[in-house]
C-alpha positions as CSV (number, residue, x, y, z in Angstrom):
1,X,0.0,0.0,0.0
2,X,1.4,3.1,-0.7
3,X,0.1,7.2,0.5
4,X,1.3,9.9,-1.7
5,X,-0.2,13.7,-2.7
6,X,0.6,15.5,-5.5
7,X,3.0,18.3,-5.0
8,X,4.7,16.3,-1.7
9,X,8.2,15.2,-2.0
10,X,7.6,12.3,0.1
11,X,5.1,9.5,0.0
12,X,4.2,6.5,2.6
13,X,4.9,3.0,1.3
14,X,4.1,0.2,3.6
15,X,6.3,-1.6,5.3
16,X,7.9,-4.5,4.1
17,X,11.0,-7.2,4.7
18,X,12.7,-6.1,1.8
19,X,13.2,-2.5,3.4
20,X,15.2,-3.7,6.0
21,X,18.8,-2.8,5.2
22,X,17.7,0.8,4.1
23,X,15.6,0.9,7.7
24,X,18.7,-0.2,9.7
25,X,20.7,2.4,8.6
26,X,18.8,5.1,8.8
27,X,17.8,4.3,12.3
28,X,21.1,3.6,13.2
29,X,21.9,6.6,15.2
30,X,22.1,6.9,18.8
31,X,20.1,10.3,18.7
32,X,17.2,8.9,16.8
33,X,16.9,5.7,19.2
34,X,16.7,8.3,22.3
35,X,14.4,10.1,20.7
36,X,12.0,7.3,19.2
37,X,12.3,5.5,22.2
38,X,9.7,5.0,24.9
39,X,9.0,3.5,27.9
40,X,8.0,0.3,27.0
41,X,9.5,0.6,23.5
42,X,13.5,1.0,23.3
43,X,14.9,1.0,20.5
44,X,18.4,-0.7,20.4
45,X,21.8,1.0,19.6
46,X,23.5,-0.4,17.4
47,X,20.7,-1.2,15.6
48,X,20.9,-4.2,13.2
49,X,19.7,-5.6,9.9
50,X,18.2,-8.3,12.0
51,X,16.8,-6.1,14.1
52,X,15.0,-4.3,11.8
53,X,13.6,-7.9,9.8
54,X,12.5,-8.6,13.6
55,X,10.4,-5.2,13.8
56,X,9.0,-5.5,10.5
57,X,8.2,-8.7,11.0
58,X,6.1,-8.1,14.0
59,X,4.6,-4.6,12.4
60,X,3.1,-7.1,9.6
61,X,1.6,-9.4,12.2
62,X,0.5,-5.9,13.8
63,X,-1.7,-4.9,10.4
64,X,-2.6,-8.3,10.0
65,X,-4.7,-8.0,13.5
66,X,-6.0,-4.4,12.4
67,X,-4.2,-2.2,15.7
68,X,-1.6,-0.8,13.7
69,X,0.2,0.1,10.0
70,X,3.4,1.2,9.1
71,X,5.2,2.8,6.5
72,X,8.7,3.3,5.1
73,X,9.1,7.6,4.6
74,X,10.4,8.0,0.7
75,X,11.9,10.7,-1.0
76,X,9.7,11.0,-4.3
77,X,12.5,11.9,-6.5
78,X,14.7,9.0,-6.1
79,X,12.8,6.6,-4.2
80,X,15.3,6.8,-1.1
81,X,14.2,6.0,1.9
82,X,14.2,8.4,4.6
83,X,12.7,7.4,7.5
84,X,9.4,5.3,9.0
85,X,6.4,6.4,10.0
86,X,2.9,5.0,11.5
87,X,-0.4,4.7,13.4
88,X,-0.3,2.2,15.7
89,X,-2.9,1.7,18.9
90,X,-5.7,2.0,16.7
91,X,-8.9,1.7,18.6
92,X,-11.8,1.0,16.2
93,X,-14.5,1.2,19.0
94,X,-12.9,5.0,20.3
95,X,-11.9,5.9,16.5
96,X,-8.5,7.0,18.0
97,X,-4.7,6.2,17.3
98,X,-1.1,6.9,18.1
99,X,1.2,8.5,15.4
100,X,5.0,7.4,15.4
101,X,7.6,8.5,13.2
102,X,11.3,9.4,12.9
103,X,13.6,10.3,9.8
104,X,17.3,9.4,9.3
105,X,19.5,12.7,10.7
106,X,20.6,13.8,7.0
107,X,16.9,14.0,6.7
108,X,16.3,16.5,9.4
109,X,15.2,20.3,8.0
110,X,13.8,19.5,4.7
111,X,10.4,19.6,5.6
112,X,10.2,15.7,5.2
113,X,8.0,15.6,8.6
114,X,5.3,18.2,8.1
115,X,5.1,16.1,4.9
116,X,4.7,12.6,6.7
117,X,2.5,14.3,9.3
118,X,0.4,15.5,6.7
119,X,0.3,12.7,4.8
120,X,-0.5,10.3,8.3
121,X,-3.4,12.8,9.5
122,X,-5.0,12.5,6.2
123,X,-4.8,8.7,6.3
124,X,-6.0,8.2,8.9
125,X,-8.8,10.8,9.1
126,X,-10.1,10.6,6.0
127,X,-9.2,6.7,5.2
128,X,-9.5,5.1,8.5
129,X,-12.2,7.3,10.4
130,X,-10.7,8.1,13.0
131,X,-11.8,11.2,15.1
132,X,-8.5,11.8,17.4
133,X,-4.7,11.3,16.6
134,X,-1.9,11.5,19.0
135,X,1.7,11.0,19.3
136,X,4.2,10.8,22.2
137,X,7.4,12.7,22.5
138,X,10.4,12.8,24.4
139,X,10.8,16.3,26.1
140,X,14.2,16.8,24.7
141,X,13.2,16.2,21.2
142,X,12.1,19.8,20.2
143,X,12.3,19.9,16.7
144,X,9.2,17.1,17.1
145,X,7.1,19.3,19.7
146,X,7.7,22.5,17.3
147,X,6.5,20.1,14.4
148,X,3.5,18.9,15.9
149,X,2.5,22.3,17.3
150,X,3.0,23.5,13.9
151,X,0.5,21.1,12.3
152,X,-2.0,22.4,15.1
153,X,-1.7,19.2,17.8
154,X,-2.5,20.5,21.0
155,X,-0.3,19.6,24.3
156,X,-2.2,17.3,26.5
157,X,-0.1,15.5,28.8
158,X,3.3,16.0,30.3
159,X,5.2,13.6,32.7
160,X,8.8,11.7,31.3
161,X,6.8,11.9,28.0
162,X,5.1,14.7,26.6
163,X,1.7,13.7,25.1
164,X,0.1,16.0,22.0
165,X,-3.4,15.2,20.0
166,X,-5.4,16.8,17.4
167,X,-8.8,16.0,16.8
168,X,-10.9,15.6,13.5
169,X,-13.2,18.6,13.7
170,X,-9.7,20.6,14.2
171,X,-7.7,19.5,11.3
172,X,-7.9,21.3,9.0
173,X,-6.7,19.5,5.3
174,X,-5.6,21.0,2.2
175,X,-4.5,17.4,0.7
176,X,-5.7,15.4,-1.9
177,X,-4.3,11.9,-0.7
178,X,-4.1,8.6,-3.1
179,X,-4.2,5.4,-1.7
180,X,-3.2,2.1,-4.1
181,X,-3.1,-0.9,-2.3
């Protein structure tokens, strides 16, 4: 399954084994596994090749049950991949999720995650029904709270995580989103 818009420069394609060595390396990166981390959810450093079949392996299983999808972050242009992104936690019966994403550091700046943001929002607004979306950050990780307060996500929660949401009758959409499965 892929997500794209016109006009982005990056598009969602789902996650698959054969994106393993490109996800690896890109997550490799001691900053990225503090920041992606969570309580719960560490995310090794060094991080393998076999790590990364491991976690894709269980994201499948994941999508197969219907809590969660996830995608591999590409660059348009040249089909690189950049980074991973996805809603997990789904809750069909609330209509809510949790948003996770991360790009590789040479990534960083180029608008690539008010892109993905974008991009998820729409998904799973407008594909999945869902009436709230949130996403956890670490409170060190400030170029992800300024990116989510850019895109309107409000602050709700603050303890070793901070906790920001944005519901549907708030978001406001100015993509046309594709979905081919």
């Amino acid at each position: 399954m892929e997500v794209h818009s016109p006009g982005l420069r990056v598009y969602l394609k789902q996650l698959d084994l054969t994106d393993a060595e490109e996800f690896a390396h890109q997550i490799n990166d001691p900053v990225i596994a503090r920041n992606v981390s969570s309580p719960g959810n560490i995310i090794p450093y060094p991080y393998t090749k076999e790590d990364a079949l491991f976690f894709i392996d269980a994201l499948k299983r994941e999508y197969a049950s219907g809590i969660s999808v996830s995608f591999g972050i590409r660059a348009v242009e040249n089909n690189l991949f950049v980074g991973s992104a996805g809603i997990g936690e789904i809750d069909a019966i609330k209509k809510q999720c949790l948003i996770v994403y991360w790009l590789g550091r040479q990534h960083w700046r180029q608008s690539y995650g008010t892109e993905t943001l974008r991009l998820l929002l729409a998904y799973g607004f407008e594909k999945l029904g869902l009436i709230k979306i949130s996403a956890e950050v670490d409170p060190d990780n400030t170029g992800s709270i300024a990116l989510l307060r850019s895109l309107e996500f409000e602050q709700e929660r603050f303890d070793n995580i901070m906790r920001f949401g944005i519901k549907r009758h708030d978001y406001i959409n100015p993509l046309k989103i594709k979905v081919d499965l």
